[in-house]
C-alpha positions as CSV (number, residue, x, y, z in Angstrom):
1,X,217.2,45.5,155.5
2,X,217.2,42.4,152.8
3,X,218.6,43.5,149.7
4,X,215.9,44.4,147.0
5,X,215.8,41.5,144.2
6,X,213.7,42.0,141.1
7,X,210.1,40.6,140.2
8,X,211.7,38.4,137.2
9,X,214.2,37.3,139.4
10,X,212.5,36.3,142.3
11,X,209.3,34.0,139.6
12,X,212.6,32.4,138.5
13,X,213.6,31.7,142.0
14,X,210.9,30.4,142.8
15,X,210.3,27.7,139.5
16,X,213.9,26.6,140.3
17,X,212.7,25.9,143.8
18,X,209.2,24.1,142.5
19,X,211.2,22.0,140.2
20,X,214.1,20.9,142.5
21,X,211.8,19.7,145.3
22,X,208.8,18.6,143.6
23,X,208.4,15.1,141.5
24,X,207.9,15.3,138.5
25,X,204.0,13.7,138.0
26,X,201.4,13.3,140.6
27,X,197.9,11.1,140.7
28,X,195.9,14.0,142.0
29,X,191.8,13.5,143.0
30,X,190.0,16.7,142.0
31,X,186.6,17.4,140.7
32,X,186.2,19.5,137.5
33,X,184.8,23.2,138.5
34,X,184.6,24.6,134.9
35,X,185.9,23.0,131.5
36,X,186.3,25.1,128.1
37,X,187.8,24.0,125.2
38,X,190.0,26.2,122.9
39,X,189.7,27.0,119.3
40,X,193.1,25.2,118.8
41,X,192.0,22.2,120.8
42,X,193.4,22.9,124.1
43,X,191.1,22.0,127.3
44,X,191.2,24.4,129.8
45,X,190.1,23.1,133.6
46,X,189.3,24.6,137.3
47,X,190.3,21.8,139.2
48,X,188.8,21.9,142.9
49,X,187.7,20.3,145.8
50,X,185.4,20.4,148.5
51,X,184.1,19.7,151.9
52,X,181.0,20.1,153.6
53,X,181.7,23.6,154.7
54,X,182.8,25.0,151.0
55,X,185.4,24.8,148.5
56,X,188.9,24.2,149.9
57,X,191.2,24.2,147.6
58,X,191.6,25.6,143.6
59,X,194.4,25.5,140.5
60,X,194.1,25.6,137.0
61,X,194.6,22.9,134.6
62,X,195.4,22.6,131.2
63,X,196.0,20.2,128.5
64,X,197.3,20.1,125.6
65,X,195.6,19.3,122.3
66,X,197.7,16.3,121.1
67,X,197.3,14.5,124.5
68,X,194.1,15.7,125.0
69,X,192.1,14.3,122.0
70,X,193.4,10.8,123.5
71,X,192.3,10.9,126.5
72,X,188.8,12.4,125.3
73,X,188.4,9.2,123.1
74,X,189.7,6.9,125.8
75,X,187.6,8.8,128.4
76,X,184.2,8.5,126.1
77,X,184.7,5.2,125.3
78,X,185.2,3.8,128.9
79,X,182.7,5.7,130.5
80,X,180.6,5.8,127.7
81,X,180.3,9.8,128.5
82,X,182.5,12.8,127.7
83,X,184.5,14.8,130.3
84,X,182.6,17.4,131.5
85,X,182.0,19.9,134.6
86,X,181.2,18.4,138.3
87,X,183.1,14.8,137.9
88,X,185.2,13.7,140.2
89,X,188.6,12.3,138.3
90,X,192.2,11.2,138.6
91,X,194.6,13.1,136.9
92,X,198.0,12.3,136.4
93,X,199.7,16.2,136.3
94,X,202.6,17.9,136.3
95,X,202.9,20.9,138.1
96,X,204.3,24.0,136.1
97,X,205.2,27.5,137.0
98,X,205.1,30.2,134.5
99,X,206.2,33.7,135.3
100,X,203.1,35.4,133.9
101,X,200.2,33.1,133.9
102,X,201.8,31.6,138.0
103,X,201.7,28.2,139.0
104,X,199.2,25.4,136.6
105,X,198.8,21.8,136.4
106,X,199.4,20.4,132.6
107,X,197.6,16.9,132.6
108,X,199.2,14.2,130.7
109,X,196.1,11.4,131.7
110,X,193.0,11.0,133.1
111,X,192.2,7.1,134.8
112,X,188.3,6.7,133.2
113,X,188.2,3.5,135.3
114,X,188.3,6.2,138.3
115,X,185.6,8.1,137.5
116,X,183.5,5.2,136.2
117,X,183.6,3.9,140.0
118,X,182.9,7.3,141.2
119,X,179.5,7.0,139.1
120,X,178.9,3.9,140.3
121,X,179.5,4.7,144.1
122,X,177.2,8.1,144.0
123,X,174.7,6.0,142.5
124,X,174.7,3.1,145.0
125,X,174.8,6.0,147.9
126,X,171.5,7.5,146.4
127,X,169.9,3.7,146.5
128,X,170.8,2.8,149.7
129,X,169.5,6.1,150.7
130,X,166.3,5.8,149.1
131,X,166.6,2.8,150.8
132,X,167.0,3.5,153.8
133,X,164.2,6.2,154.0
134,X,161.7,3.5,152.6
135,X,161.0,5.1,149.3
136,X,162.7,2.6,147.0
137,X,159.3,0.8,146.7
138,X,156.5,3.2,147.8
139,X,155.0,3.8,144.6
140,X,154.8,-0.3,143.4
141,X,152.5,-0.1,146.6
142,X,149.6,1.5,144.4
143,X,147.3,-1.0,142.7
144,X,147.1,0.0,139.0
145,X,143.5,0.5,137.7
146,X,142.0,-2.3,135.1
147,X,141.8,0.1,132.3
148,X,143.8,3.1,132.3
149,X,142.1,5.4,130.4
150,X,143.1,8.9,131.3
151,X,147.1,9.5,130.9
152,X,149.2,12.1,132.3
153,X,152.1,12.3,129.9
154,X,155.4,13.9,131.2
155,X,158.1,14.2,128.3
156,X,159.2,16.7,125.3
157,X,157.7,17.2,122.1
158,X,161.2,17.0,120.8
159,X,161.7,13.6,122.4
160,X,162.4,11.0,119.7
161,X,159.7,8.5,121.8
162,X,157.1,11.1,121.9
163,X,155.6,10.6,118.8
164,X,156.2,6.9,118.8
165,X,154.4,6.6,122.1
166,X,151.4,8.5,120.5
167,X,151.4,6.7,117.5
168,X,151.2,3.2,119.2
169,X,147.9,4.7,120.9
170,X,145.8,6.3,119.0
171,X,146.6,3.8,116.1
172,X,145.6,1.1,118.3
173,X,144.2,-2.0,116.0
174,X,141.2,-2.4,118.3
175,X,140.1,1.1,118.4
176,X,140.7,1.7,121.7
177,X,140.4,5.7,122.9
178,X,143.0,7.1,125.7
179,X,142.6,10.4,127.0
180,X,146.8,11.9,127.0
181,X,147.3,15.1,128.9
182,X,150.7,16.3,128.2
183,X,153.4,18.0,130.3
184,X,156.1,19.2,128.9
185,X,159.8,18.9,130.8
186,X,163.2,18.6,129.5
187,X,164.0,15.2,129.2
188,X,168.3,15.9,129.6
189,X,170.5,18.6,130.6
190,X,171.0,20.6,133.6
191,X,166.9,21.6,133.8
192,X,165.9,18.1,133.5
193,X,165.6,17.3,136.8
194,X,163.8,20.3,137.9
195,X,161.2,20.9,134.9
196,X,160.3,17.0,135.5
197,X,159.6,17.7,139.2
198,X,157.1,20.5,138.0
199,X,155.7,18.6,135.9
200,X,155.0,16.1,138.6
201,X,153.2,18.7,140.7
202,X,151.6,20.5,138.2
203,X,150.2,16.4,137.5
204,X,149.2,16.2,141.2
205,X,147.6,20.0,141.4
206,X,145.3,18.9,138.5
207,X,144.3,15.2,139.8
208,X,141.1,16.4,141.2
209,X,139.8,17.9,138.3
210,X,141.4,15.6,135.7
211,X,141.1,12.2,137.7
212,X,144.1,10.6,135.9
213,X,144.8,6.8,136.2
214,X,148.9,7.1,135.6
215,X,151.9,9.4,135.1
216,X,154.2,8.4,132.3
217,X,157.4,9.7,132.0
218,X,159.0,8.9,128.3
219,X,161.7,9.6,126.3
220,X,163.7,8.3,123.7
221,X,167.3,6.9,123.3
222,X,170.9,8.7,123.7
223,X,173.9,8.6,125.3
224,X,174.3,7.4,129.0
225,X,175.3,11.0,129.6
226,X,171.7,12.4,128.4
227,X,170.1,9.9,131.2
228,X,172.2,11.0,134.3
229,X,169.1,13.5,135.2
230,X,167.2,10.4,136.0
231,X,170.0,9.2,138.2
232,X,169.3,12.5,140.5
233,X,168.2,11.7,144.3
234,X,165.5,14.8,144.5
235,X,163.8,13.2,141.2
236,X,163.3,9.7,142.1
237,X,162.4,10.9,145.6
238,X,159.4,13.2,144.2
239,X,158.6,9.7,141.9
240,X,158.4,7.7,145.0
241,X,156.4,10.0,147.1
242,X,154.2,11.1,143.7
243,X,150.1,10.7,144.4
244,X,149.7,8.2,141.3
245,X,151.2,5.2,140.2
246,X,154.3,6.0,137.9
247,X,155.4,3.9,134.6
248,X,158.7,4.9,133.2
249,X,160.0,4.3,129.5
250,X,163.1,6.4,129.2
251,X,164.3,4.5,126.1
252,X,167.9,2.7,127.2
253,X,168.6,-0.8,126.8
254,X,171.8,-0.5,129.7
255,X,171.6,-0.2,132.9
256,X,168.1,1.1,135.1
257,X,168.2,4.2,135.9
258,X,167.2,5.2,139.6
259,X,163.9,6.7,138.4
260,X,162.9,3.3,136.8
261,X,164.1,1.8,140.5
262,X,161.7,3.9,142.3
263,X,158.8,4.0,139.9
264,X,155.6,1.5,140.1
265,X,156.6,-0.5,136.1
266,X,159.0,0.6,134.1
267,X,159.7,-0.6,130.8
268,X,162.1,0.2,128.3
269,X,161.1,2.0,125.8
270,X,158.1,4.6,125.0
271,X,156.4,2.1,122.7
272,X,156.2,-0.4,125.1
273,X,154.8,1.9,127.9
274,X,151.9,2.6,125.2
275,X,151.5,-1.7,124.5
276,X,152.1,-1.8,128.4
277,X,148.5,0.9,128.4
278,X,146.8,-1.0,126.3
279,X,147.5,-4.3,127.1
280,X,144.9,-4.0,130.1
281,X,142.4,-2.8,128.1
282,X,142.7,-6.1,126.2
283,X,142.9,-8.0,129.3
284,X,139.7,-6.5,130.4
285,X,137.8,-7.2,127.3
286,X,138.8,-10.6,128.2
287,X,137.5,-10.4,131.2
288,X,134.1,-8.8,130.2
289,X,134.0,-12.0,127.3
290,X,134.0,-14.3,129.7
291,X,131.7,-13.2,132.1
292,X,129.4,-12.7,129.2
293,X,129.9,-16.5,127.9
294,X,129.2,-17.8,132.1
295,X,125.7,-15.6,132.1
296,X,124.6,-17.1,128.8
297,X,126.1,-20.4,129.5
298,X,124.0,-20.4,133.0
299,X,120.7,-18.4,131.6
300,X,120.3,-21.7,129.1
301,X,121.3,-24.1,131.2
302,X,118.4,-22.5,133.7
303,X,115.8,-22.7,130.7
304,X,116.7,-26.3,129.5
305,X,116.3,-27.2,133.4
306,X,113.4,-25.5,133.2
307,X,111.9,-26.7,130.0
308,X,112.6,-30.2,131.4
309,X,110.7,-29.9,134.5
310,X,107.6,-28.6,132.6
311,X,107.6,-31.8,130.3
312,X,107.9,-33.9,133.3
313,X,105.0,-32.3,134.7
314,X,103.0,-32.5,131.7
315,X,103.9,-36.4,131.3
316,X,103.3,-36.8,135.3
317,X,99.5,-35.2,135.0
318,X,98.9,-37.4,132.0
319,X,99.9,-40.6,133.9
320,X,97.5,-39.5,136.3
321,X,94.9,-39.1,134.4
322,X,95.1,-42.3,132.3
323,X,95.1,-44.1,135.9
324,X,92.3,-42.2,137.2
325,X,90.2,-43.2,134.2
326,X,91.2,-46.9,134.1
327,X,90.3,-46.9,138.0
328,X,87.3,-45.9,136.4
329,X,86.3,-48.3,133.7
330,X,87.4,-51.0,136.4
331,X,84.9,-50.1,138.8
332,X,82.3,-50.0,136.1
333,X,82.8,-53.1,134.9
334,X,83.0,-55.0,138.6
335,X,79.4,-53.1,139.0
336,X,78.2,-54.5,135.9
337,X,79.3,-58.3,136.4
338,X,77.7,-57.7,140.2
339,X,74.2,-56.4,138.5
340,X,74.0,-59.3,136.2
341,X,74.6,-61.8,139.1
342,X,71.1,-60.5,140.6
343,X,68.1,-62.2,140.9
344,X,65.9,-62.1,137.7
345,X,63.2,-60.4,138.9
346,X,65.5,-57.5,139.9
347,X,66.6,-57.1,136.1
348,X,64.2,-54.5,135.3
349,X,65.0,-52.2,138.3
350,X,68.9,-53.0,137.7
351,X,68.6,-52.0,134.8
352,X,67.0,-48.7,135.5
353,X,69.5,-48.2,138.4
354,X,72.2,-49.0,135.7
355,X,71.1,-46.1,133.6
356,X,71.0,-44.0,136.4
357,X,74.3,-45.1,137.3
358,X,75.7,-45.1,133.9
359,X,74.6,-41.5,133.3
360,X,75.7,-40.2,137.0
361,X,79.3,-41.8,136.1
362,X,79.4,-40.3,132.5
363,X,78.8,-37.0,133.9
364,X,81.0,-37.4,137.0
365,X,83.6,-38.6,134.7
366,X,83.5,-35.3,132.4
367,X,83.5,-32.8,134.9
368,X,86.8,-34.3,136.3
369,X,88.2,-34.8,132.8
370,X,87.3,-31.1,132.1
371,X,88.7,-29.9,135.5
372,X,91.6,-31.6,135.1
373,X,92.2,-30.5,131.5
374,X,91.6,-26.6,132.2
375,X,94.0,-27.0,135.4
376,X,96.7,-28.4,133.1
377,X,96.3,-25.0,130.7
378,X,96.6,-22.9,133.9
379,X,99.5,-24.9,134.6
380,X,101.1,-24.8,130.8
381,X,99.9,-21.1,130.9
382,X,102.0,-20.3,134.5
383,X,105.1,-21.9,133.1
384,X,104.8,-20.1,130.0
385,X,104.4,-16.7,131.5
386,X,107.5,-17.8,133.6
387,X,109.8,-18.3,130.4
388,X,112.2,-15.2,130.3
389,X,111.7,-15.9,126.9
390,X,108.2,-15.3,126.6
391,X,108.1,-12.4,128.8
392,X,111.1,-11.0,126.1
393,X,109.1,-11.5,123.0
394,X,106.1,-9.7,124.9
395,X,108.0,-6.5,125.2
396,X,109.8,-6.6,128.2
397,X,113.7,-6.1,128.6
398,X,116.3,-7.1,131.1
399,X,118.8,-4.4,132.3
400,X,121.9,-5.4,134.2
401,X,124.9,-3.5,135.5
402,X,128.0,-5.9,135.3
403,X,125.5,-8.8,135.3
404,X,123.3,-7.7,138.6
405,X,120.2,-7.1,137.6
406,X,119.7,-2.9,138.3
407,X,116.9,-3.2,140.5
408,X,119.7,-4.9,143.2
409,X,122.6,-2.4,142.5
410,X,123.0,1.4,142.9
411,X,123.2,3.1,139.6
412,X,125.5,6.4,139.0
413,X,125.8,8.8,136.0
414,X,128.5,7.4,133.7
415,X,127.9,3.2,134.3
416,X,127.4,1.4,131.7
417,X,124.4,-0.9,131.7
418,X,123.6,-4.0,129.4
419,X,119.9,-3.7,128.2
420,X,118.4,-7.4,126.9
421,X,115.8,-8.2,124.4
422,X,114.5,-11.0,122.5
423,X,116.7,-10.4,119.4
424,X,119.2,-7.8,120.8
425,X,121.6,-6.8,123.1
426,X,121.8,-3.1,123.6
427,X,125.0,-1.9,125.7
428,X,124.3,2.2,126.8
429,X,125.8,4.8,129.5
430,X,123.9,6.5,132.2
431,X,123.8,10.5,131.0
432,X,121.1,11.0,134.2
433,X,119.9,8.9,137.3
434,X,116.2,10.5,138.5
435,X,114.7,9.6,141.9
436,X,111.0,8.7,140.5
C-alpha cells in the first residue's frame, strides 16, 4: 500500500506540477455564463462553453480590480457595450491553483476587437438566415394604405420617443386626427424580445375588430447594448411574418438593426415615423386638390362650350330668318314690276289681285315670322333648362362620390359624398344607406 500523504501536501503537489508544466498565459475562447462584480471592484466570471448537445466544459474566472477597470473602459469603448453575460470573448488568463478555493483563471485582458466580430458574425448568420427562408423582405410586399388613419402603437410609456411620437401627431399643424392604440412592451432588456412578440399578436388577435392600417414599433435613443433585442432572430421573424405592414423608429443613428431590415419602412427616429404618418395624409389632400381643380376646370370648360354653341345657334336662326324675308321682299317686288307691265285695261283687276296678293303675303309672312320666333324661345327655353346652372339656382343639387355622380356608384355607410349647389359645396358622411 502507497504511503498516506496529507491533504495540504498533496494541493501543494499538485500547484508545483500546474506551474512547472503549464505556460504561463493562454488566449482562451469562452463565453461568459454568469458575471458579478464585487464591492471592492473585483469581477467575478463562469467561463464556459458549449456544443449542441449542452455545456462541455466550466472554470471560474476572476479579475482583479486594477486590471479590471481597464479593460472595462477599453471593452466599452470598442464595442460600444459593457461586458456582460452570454458573449463570446478572448481572454488572455493565467491559470492559478489555490489550496482552498482549487484551480481559477485570473484574466489579465480581454481582445474587444474579438467579440466585436463575434457580434458582427451572429448578426450576419441571422440575415442570411432570414434570408434564406425568404423573410428578409416579406413584409415590404404589403401596399401601405393612402391615409393611415388607425395606428397600432407597440413601445413603453417610459420610452423617451413615446411622447415625442405623440406630440408630433396630435399637434399636427393641419389638424389632422389619428386613431393610436397602444401596446405596451419593453423596449430593452432580457423581456424585450418576448413582450414585443405579444404585443405583435395581441395587434393581430384585435385586427378584426380594430381594422388597423399599421404597427409601429418606437423607441427612443441609448446605448448599442439597449438595441441588441432588436438584433434577436425570433423578433424579426414574427415582424416579417406579422399580418400588417410594419414601420420601425427605434431611435439610433448607427447601424440598422435586423428588425428595421425585416420591417416594411423604417425610419430613424419616433418623430419621423409620426411625419412619415402624416406625410400621406398630406399627400392625399394633394391628391383630392387636384382632382377637385380637373372637375371644375372640365365642368366650365363644358358650359363655355356650351354657351358657345347656343349663340351660334341663335346667330344661325337669325341669318335664316333675315334671308327668308329678303327672299321675300324679292319676289314681291319681281311680281309688282311684272303687274305693271300688263296691259292697261287689266290695271283695275291687277290691282285688285295685288291687294289680294299683298294681304295673302302679309299674313303668310306673319304666321312664319311668329312660328319661327316662338320656335326660337322653345329652343332658348331647352338650352336654358339644360344649363347645370339653371337647374342649380332652381333647387336642385349634384351629389358625387369621389367625382362619380352617386346614381352610377354603390354607396356604403361611412363614404363621404360631395353635395353641389349654386353657391355651396357641402362635403357629408353616409351615417345610413336605405333601399327605397
Amino acid at each position: 500500500m502507497q504511503q498516506a500523504i496529507s491533504l495540504v501536501t498533496l494541493t501543494e503537489q499538485i500547484k508545483h506540477a500546474l506551474d512547472a508544466n503549464l505556460s504561463p498565459s493562454y488566449w482562451v475562447i469562452a463565453e461568459i455564463g454568469e458575471l458579478r462584480d464585487s464591492v471592492r471592484g473585483h469581477a467575478y466570471l463562469d467561463l464556459i462553453e458549449k456544443s449542441t448537445t449542452g455545456m462541455v466544459a466550466k472554470i471560474r474566472g476572476n479579475i482583479w480590480s486594477y486590471t479590471y477597470q481597464t479593460i472595462r473602459r477599453k471593452f466599452e469603448r470598442v464595442t460600444g457595450r459593457p461586458l456582460q453575460s452570454g458573449m463570446s470573448i478572448l481572454a488572455l488568463v493565467n491559470v492559478q491553483f489555490h489550496e482552498l478555493y482549487g484551480i481559477s483563471l485570473i484574466i489579465k485582458d480581454i481582445d474587444a476587437n474579438f467579440t466585436l466580430g463575434e457580434r458582427a458574425r451572429k448578426r450576419q448568420e441571422i440575415i442570411d438566415r432570414l434570408t434564406l427562408e425568404g423573410l428578409l423582405e416579406q413584409n415590404k410586399q404589403f401596399v401601405l394604405p393612402k391615409v393611415s388613419q388607425k395606428i397600432a402603437l407597440i413601445s413603453s410609456v417610459t420610452a423617451a420617443g413615446y411622447g415625442d411620437f405623440m406630440t408630433q401627431l396630435e399637434k399636427n399643424a393641419q389638424g389632422y386626427r389619428v386613431h393610436v392604440r397602444f401596446f405596451q412592451a419593453s423596449m430593452q432588456g432580457n423581456n424585450a424580445v418576448p413582450e414585443i412578440i405579444e404585443a405583435i399578436e395581441q395587434v393581430e388577435k384585435n385586427q378584426v375588430a380594430e381594422g388597423f392600417d399599421l404597427v409601429v414599433i418606437i423607441r427612443g435613443g441609448g446605448a448599442q447594448s439597449d438595441l441588441d433585442c432588436f438584433d434577436d432572430y425570433t423578433l424579426a421573424k414574427t415582424i416579417a411574418n406579422a399580418a400588417l405592414p410594419v414601420v420601425t423608429g427605434i431611435g439610433h443613428e448607427r447601424d440598422e438593426s435586423i428588425a428595421d431590415l425585416v420591417a416594411h419602412t423604417q425610419l430613424k427616429t419616433p418623430t419621423a415615423v409620426a411625419a412619415f404618418i402624416l406625410s400621406g395624409f398630406q399627400e392625399y389632400e394633394d391628391t383630392l386638390r387636384r382632382q377637385m381643380m380637373y372637375v371644375e376646370r372640365y365642368t366650365q370648360k363644358k358650359l363655355k362650350d356650351a354657351s358657345e354653341d347656343l349663340l351660334g345657334n341663335v346667330h344661325l336662326l337669325k341669318n335664316l330668318l333675315q334671308g327668308k324675308i329678303t327672299e321675300k321682299k324679292n319676289t314681291l317686288n319681281n311680281v309688282s314690276k311684272n303687274s305693271q307691265r300688263l296691259s292697261l285695261h287689266k290695271v283695275d283687276k291687277m290691282h285688285i289681285r295685288l291687294a289680294n296678293t299683298l294681304d295673302y303675303l302679309k299674313k303668310n309672312s306673319r304666321g312664319n315670322l311668329h312660328k319661327s320666333l316662338l320656335k326660337i324661345e322653345q329652343y332658348e327655353k331647352i338650352v336654358r333648362q339644360s344649363d347645370p346652372v339653371y337647374l342649380l339656382s332652381k333647387g336642385y343639387t349634384r351629389t358625387e362620390k369621389d367625382g362619380v355622380p352617386i346614381h352610377k356608384c354603390t354607396l356604403e355607410t361611412g363614404d363621404t359624398i360631395v353635395t353641389y349647389s349654386v353657391e355651396k359645396k357641402i362635403t357629408s358622411q353616409i351615417k345610413k344607406v336605405d333601399s327605397p
